[in-house]
Jmol script that loads the backbone (N, CA, C; Angstrom):
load data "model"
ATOM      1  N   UNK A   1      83.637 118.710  86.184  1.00  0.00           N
ATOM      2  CA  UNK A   1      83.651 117.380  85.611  1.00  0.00           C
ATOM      3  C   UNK A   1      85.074 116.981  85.257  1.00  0.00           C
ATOM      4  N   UNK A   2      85.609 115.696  85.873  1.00  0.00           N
ATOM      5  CA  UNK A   2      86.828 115.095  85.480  1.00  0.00           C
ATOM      6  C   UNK A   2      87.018 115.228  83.824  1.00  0.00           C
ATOM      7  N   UNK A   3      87.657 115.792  83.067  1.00  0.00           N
ATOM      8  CA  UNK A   3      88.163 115.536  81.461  1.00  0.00           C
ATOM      9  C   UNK A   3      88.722 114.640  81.182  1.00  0.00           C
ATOM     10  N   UNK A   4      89.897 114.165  82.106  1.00  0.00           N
ATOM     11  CA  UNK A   4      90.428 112.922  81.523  1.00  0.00           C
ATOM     12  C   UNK A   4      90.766 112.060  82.975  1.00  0.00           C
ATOM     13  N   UNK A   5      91.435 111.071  82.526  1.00  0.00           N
ATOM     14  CA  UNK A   5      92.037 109.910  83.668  1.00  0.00           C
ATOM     15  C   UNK A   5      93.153 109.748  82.942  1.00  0.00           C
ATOM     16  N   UNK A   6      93.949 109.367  84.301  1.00  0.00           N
ATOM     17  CA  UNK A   6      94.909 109.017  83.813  1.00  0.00           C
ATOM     18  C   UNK A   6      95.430 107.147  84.866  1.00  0.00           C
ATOM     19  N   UNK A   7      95.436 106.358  84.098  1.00  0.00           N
ATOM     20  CA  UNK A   7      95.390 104.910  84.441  1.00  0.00           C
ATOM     21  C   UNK A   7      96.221 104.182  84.683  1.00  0.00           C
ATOM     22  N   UNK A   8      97.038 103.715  85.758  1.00  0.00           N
ATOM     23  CA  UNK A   8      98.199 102.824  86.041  1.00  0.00           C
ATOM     24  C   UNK A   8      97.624 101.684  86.185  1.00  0.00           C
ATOM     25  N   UNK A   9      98.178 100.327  85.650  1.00  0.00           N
ATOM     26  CA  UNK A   9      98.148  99.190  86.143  1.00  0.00           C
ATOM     27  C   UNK A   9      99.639  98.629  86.518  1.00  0.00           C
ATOM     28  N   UNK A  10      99.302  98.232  87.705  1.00  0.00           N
ATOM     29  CA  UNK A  10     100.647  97.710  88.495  1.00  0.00           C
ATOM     30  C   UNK A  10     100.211  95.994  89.189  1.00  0.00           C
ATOM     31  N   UNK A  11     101.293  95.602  89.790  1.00  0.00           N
ATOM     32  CA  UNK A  11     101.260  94.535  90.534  1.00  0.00           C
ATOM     33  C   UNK A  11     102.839  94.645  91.278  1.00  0.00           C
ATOM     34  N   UNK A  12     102.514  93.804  92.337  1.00  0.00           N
ATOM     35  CA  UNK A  12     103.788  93.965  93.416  1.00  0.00           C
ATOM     36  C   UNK A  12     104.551  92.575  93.089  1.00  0.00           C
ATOM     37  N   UNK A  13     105.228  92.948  92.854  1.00  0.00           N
ATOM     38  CA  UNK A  13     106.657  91.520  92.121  1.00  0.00           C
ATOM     39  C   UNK A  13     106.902  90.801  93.261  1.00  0.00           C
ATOM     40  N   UNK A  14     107.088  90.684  94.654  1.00  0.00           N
ATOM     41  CA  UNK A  14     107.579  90.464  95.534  1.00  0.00           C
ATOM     42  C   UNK A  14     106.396  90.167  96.859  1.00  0.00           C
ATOM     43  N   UNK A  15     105.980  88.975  96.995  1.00  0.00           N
ATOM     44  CA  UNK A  15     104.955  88.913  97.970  1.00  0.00           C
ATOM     45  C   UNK A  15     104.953  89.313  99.194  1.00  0.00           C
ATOM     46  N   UNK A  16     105.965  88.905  99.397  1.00  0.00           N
ATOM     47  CA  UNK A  16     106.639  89.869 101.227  1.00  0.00           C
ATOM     48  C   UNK A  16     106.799  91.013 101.565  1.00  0.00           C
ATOM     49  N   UNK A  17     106.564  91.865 100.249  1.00  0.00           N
ATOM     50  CA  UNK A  17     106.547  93.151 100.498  1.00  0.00           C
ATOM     51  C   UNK A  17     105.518  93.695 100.485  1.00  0.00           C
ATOM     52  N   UNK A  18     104.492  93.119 100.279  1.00  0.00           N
ATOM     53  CA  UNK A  18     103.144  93.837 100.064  1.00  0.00           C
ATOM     54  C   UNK A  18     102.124  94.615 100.603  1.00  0.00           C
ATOM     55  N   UNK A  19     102.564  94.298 101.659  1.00  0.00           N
ATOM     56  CA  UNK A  19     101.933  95.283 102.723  1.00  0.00           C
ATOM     57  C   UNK A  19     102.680  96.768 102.509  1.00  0.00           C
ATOM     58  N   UNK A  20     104.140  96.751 102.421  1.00  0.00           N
ATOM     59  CA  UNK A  20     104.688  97.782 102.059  1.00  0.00           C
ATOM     60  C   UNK A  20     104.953  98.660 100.936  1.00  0.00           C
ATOM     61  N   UNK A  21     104.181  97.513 100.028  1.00  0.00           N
ATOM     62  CA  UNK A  21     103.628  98.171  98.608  1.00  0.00           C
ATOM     63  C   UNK A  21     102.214  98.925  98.774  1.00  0.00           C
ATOM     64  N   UNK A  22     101.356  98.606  99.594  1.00  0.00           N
ATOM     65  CA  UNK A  22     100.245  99.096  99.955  1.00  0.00           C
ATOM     66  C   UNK A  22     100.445 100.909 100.514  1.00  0.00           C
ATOM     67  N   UNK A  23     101.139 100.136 101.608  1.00  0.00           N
ATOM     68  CA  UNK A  23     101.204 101.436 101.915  1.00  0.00           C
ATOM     69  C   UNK A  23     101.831 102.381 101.398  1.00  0.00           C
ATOM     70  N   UNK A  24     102.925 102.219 100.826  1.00  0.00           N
ATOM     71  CA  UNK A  24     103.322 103.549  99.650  1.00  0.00           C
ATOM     72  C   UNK A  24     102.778 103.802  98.687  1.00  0.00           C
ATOM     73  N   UNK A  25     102.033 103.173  97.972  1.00  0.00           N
ATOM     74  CA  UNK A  25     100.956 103.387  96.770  1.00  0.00           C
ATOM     75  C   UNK A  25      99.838 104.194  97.516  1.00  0.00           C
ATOM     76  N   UNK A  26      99.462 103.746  98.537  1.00  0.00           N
ATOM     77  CA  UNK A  26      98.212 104.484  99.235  1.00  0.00           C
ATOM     78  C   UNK A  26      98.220 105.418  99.897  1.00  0.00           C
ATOM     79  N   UNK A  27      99.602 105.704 100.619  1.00  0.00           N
ATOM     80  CA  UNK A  27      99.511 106.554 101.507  1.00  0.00           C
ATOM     81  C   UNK A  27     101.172 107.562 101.466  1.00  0.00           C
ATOM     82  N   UNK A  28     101.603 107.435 100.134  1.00  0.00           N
ATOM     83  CA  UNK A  28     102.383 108.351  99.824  1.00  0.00           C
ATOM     84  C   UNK A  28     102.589 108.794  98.429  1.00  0.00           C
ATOM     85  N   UNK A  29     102.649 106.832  97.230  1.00  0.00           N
ATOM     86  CA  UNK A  29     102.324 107.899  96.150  1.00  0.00           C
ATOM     87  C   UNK A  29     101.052 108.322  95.660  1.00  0.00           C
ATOM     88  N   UNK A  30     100.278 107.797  95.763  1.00  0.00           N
ATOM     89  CA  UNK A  30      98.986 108.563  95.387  1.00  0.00           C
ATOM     90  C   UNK A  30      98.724 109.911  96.005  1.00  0.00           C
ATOM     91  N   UNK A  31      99.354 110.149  96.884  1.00  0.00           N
ATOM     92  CA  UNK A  31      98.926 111.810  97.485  1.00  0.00           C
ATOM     93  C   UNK A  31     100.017 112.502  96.851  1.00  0.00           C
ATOM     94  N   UNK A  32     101.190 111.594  96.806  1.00  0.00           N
ATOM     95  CA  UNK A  32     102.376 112.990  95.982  1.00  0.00           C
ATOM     96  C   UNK A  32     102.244 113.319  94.912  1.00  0.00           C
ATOM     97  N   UNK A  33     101.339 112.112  93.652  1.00  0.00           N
ATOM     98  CA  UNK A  33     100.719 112.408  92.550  1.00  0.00           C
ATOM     99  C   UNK A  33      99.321 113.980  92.579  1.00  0.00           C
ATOM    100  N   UNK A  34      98.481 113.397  93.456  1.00  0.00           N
ATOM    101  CA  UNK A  34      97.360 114.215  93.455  1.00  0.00           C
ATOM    102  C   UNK A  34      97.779 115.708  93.926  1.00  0.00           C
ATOM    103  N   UNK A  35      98.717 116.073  94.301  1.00  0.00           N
ATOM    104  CA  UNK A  35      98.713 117.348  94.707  1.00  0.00           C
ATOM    105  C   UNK A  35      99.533 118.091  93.754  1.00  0.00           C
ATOM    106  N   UNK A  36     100.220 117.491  92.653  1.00  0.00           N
ATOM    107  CA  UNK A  36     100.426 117.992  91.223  1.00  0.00           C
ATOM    108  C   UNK A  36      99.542 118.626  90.985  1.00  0.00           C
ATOM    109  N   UNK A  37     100.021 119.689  89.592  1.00  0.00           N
ATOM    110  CA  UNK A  37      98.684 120.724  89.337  1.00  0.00           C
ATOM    111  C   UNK A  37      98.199 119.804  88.114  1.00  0.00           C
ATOM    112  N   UNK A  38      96.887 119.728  88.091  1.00  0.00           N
ATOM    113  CA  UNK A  38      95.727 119.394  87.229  1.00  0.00           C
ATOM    114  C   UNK A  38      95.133 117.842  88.048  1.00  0.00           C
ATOM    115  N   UNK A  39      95.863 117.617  89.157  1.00  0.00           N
ATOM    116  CA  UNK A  39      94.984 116.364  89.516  1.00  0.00           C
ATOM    117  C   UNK A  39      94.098 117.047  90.406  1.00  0.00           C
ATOM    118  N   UNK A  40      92.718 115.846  90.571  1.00  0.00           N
ATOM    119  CA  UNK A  40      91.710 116.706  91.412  1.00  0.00           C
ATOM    120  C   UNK A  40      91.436 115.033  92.533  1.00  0.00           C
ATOM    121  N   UNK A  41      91.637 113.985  91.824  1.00  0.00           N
ATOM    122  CA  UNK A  41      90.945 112.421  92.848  1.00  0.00           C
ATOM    123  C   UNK A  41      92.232 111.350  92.157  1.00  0.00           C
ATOM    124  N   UNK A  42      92.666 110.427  93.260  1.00  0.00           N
ATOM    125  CA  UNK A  42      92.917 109.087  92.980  1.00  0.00           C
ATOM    126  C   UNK A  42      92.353 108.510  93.464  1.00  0.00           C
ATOM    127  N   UNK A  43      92.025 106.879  93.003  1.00  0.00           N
ATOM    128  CA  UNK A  43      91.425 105.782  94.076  1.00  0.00           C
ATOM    129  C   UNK A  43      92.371 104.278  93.147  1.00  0.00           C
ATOM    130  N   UNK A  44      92.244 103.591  94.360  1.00  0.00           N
ATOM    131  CA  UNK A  44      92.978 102.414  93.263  1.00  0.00           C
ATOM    132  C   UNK A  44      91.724 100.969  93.789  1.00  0.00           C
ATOM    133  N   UNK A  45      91.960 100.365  92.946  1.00  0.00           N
ATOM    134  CA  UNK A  45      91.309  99.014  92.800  1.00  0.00           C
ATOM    135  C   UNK A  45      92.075  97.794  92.637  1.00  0.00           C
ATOM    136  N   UNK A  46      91.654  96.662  93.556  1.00  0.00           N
ATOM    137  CA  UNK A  46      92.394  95.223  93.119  1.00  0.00           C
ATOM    138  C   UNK A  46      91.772  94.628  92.176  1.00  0.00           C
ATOM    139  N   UNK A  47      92.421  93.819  91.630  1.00  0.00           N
ATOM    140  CA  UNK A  47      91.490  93.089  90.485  1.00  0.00           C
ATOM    141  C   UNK A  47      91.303  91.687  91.349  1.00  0.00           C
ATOM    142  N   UNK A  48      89.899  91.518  91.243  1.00  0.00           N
ATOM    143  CA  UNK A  48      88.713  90.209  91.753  1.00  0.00           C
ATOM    144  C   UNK A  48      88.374  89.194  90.791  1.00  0.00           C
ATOM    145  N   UNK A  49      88.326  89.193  89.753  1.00  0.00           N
ATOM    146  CA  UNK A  49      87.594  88.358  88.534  1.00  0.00           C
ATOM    147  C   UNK A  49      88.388  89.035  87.318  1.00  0.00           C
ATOM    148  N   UNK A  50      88.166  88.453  86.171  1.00  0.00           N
ATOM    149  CA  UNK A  50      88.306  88.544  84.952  1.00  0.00           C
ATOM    150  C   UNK A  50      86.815  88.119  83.800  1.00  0.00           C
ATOM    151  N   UNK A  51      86.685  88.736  82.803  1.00  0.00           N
ATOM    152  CA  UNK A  51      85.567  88.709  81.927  1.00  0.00           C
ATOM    153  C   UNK A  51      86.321  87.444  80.748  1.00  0.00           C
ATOM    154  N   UNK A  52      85.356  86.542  80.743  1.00  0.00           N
ATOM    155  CA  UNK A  52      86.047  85.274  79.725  1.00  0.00           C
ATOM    156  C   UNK A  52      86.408  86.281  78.291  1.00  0.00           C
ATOM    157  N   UNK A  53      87.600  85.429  77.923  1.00  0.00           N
ATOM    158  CA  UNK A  53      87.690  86.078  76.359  1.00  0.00           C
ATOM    159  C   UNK A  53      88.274  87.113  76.323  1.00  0.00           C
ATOM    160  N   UNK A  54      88.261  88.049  77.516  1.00  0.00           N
ATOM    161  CA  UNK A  54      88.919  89.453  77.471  1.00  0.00           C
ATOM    162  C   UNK A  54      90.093  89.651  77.498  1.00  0.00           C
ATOM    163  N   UNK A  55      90.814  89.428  76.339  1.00  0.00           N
ATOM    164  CA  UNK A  55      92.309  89.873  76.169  1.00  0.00           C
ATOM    165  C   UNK A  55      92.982  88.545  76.676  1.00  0.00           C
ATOM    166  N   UNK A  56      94.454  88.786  76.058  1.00  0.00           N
ATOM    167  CA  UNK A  56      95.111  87.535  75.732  1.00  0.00           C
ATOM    168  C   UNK A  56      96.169  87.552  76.793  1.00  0.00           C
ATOM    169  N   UNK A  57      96.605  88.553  77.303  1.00  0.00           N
ATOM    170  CA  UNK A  57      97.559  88.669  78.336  1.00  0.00           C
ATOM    171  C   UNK A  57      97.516  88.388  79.646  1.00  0.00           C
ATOM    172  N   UNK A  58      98.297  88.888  80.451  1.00  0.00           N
ATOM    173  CA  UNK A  58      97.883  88.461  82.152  1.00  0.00           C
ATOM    174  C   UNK A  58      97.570  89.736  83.054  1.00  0.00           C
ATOM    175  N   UNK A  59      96.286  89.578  83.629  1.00  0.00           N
ATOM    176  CA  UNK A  59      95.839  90.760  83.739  1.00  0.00           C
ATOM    177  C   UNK A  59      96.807  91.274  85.088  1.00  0.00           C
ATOM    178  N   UNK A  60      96.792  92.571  85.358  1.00  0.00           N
ATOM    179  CA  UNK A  60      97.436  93.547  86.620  1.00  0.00           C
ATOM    180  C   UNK A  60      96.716  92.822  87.879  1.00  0.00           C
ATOM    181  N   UNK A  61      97.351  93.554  88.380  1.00  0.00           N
ATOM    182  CA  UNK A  61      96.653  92.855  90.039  1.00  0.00           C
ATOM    183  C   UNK A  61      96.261  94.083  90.893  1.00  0.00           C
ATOM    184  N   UNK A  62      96.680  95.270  90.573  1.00  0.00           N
ATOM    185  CA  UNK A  62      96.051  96.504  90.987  1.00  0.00           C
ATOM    186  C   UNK A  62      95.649  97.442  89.615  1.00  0.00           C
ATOM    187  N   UNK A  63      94.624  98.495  89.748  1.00  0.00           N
ATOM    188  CA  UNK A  63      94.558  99.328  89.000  1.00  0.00           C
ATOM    189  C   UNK A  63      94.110 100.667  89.755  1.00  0.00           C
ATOM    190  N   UNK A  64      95.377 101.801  89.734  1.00  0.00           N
ATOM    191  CA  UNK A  64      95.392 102.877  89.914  1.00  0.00           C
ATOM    192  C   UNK A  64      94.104 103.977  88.639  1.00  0.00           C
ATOM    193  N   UNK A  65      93.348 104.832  89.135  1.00  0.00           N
ATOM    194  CA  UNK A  65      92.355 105.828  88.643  1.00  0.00           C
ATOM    195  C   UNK A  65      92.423 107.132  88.984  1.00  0.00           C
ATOM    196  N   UNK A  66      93.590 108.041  88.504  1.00  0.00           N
ATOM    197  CA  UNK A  66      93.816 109.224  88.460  1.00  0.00           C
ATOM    198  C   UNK A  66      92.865 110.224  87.819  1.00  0.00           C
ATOM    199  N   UNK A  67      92.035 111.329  88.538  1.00  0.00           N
ATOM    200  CA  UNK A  67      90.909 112.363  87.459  1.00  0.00           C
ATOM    201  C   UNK A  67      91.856 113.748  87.480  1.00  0.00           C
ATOM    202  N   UNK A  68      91.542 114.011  86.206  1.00  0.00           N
ATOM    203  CA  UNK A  68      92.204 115.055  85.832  1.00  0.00           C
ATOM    204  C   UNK A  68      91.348 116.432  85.322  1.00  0.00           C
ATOM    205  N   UNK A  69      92.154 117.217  85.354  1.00  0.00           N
ATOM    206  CA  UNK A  69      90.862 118.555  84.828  1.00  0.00           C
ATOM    207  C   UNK A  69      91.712 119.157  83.510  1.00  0.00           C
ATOM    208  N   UNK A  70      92.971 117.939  82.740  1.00  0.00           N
ATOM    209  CA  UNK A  70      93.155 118.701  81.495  1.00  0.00           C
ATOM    210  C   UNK A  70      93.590 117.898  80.507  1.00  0.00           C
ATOM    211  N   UNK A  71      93.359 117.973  79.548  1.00  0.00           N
ATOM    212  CA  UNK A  71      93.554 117.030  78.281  1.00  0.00           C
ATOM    213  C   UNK A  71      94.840 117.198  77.890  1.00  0.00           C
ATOM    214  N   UNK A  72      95.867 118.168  78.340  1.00  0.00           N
ATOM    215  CA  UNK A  72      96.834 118.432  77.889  1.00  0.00           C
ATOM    216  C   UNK A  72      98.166 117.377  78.575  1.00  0.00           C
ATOM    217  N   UNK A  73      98.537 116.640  77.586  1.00  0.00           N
ATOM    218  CA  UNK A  73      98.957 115.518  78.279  1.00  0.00           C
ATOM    219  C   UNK A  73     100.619 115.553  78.747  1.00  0.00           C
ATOM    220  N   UNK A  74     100.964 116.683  77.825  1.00  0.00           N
ATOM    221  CA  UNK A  74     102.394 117.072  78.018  1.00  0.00           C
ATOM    222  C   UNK A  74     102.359 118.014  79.491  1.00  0.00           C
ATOM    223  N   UNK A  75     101.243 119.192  79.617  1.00  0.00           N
ATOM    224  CA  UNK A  75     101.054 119.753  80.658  1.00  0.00           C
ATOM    225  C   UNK A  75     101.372 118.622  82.128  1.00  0.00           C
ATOM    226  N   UNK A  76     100.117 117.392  81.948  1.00  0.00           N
ATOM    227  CA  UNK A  76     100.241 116.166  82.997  1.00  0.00           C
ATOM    228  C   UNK A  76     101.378 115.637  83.363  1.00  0.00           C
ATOM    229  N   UNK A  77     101.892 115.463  82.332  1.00  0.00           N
ATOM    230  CA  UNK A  77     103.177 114.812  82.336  1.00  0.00           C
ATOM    231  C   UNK A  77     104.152 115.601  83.436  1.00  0.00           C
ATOM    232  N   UNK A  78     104.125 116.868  83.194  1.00  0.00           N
ATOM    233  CA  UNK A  78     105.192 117.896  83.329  1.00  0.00           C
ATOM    234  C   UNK A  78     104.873 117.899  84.691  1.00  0.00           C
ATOM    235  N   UNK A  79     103.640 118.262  84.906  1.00  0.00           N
ATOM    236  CA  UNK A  79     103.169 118.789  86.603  1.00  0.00           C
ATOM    237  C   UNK A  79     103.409 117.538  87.416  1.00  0.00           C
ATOM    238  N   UNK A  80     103.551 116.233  87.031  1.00  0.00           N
ATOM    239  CA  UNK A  80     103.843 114.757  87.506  1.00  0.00           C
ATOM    240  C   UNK A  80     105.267 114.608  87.733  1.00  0.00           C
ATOM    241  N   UNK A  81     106.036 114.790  86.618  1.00  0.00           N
ATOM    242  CA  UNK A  81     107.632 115.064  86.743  1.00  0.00           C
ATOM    243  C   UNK A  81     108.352 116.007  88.134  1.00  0.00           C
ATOM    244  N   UNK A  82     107.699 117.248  87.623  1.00  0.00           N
ATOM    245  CA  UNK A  82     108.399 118.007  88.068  1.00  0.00           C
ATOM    246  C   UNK A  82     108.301 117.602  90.122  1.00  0.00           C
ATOM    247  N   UNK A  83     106.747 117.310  90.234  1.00  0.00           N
ATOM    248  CA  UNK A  83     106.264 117.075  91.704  1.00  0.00           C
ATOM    249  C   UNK A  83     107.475 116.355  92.408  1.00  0.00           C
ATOM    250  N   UNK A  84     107.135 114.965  91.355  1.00  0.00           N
ATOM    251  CA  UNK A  84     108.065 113.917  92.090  1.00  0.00           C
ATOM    252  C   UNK A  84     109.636 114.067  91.966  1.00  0.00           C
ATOM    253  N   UNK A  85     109.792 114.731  91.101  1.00  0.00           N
ATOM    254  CA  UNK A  85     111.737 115.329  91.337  1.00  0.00           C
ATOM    255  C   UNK A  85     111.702 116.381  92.965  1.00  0.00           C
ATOM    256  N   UNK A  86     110.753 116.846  92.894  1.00  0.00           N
ATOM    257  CA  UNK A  86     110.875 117.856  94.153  1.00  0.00           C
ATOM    258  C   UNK A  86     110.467 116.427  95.370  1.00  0.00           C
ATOM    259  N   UNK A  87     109.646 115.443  95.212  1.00  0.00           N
ATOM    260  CA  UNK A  87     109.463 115.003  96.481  1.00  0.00           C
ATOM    261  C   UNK A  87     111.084 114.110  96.785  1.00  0.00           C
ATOM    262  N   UNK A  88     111.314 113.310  95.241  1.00  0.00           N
ATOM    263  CA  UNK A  88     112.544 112.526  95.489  1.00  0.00           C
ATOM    264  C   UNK A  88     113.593 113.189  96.085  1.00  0.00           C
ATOM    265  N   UNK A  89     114.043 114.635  96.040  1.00  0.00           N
ATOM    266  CA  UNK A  89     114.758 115.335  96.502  1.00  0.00           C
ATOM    267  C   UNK A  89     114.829 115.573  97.851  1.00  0.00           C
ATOM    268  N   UNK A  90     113.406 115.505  98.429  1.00  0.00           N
ATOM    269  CA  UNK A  90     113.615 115.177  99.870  1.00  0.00           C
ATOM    270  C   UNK A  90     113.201 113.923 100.607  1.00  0.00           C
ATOM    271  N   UNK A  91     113.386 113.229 100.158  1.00  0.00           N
ATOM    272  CA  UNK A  91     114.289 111.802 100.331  1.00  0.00           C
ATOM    273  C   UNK A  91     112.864 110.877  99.964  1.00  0.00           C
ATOM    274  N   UNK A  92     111.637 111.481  99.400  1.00  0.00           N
ATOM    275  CA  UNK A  92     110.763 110.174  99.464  1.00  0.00           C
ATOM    276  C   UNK A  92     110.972 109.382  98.527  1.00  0.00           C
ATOM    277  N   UNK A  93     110.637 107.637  98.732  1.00  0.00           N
ATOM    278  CA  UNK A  93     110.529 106.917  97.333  1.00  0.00           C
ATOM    279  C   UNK A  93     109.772 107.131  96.731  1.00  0.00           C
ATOM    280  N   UNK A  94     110.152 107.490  95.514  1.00  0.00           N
ATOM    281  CA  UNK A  94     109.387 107.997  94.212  1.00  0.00           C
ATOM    282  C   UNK A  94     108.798 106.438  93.391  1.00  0.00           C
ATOM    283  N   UNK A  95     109.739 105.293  93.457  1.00  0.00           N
ATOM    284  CA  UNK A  95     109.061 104.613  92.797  1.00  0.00           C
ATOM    285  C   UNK A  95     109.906 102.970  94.243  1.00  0.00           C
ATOM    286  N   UNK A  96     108.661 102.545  94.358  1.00  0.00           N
ATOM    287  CA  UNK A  96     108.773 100.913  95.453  1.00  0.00           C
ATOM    288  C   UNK A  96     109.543 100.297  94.364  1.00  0.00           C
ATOM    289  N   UNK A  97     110.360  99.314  94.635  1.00  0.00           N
ATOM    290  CA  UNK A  97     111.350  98.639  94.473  1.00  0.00           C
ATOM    291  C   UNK A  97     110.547  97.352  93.992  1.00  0.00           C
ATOM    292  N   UNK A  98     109.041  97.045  95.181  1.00  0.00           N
ATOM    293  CA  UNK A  98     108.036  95.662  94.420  1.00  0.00           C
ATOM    294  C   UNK A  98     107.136  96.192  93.810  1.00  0.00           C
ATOM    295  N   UNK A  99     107.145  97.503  93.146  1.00  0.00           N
ATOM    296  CA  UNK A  99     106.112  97.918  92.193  1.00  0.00           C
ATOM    297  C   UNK A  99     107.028  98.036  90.724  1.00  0.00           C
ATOM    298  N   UNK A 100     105.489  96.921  89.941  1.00  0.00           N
ATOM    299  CA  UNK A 100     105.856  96.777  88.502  1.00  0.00           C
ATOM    300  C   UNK A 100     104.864  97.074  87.469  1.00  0.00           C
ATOM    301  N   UNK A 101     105.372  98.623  87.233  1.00  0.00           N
ATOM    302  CA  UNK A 101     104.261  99.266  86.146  1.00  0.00           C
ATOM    303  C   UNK A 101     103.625  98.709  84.576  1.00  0.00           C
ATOM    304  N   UNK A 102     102.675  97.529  85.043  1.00  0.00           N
ATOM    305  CA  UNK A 102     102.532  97.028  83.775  1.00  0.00           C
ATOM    306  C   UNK A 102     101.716  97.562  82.332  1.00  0.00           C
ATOM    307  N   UNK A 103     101.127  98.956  82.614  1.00  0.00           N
ATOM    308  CA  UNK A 103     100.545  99.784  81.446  1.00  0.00           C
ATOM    309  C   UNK A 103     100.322 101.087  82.066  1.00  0.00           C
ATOM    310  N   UNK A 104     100.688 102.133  81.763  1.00  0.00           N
ATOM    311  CA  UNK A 104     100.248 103.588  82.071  1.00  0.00           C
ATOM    312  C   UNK A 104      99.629 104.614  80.955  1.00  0.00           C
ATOM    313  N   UNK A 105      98.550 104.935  81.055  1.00  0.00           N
ATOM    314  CA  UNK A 105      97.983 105.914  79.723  1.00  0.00           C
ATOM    315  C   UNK A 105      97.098 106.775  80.205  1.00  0.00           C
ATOM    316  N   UNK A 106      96.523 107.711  79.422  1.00  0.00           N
ATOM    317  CA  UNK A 106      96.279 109.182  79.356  1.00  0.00           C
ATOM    318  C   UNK A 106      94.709 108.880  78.539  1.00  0.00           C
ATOM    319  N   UNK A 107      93.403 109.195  79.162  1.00  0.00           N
ATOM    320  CA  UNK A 107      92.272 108.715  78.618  1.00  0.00           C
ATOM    321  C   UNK A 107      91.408 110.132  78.759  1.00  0.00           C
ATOM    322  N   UNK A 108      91.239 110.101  77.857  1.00  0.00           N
ATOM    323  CA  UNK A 108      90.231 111.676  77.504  1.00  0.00           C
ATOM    324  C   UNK A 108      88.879 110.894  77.541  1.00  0.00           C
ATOM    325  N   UNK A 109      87.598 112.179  77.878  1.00  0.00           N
ATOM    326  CA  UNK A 109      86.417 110.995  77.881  1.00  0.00           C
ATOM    327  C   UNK A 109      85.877 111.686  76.409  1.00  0.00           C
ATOM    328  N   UNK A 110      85.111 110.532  76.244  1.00  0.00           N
ATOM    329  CA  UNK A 110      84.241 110.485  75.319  1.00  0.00           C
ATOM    330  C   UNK A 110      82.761 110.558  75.342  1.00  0.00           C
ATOM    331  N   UNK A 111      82.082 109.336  76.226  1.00  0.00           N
ATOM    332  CA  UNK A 111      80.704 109.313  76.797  1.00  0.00           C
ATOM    333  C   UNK A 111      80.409 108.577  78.050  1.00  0.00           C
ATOM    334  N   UNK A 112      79.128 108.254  78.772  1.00  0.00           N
ATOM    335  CA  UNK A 112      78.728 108.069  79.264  1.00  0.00           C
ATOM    336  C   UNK A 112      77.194 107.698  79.553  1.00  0.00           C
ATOM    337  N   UNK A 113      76.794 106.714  80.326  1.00  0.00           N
ATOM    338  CA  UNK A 113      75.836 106.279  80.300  1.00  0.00           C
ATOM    339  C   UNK A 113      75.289 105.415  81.749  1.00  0.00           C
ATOM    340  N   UNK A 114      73.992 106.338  82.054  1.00  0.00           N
ATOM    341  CA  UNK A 114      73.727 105.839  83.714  1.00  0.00           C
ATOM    342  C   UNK A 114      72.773 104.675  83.845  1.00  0.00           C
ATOM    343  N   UNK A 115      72.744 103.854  84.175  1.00  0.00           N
ATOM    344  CA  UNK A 115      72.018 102.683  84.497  1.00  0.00           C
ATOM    345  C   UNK A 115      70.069 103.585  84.934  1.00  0.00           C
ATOM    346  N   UNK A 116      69.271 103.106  84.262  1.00  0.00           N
ATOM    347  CA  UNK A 116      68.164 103.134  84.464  1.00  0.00           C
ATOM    348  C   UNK A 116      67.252 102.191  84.695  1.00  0.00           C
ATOM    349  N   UNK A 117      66.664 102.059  85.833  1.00  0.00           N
ATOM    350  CA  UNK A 117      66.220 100.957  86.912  1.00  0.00           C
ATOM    351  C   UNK A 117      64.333 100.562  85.461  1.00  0.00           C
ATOM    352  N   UNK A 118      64.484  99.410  85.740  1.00  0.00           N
ATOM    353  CA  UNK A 118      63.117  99.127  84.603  1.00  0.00           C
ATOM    354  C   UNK A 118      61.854  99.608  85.268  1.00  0.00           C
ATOM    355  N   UNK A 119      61.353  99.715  84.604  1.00  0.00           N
ATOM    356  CA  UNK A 119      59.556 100.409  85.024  1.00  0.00           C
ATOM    357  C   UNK A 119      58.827  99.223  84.870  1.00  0.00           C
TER     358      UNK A 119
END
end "model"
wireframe off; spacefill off
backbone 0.3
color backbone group
């Protein structure tokens, strides 16, 4: 069972690049993240709609969903650091130039609850 997530919200600053924001979010950093020790899944999501009333700010335009197998957030941190100093070192971009990290955090779970179809 995933213990925690760990949650990026981003958006690409630069419309012309976006395709090339795609593809490095999808098909380089999300795998150079996941093969750090304690990740086990990424998946990312665009944002489609907004819920009225919900928060006062302007929402992300992507949201990254990292699962993790440890609560230890300094551990995460470290195994994340250290990865991407070793990938930047051999020459990959570590961070897109039209990617703009608008919230990143560390979510331990708490509960859960499965939809049950009515009788």
């Amino acid at each position: 069972m995933t213990k925690a997530l760990m949650v990026v919200q981003a958006r690409c600053n630069d419309p012309e690049q976006i395709k090339e924001f795609h593809e490095w979010y999808s098909f380089h950093h999300l795998p150079d993240v996941v093969e750090s020790e304690h990740f086990s899944k990424a998946s990312r999501y665009r944002l489609v709609g907004t819920l009225g009333g919900a928060g006062s700010t302007e929402p992300s335009d992507f949201l990254a969903l990292y699962e993790v197998d440890t609560d230890d957030v300094e551990a995460l941190n470290k195994a994340v650091m250290d990865n991407l100093g070793v990938k930047g070192g051999e020459g990959r971009v570590i961070q897109h130039p039209s990617c703009e990290v608008l919230s990143a955090g560390f979510y331990t779970f708490i509960s859960e609850v499965s939809h049950v179809a009515p009788t």
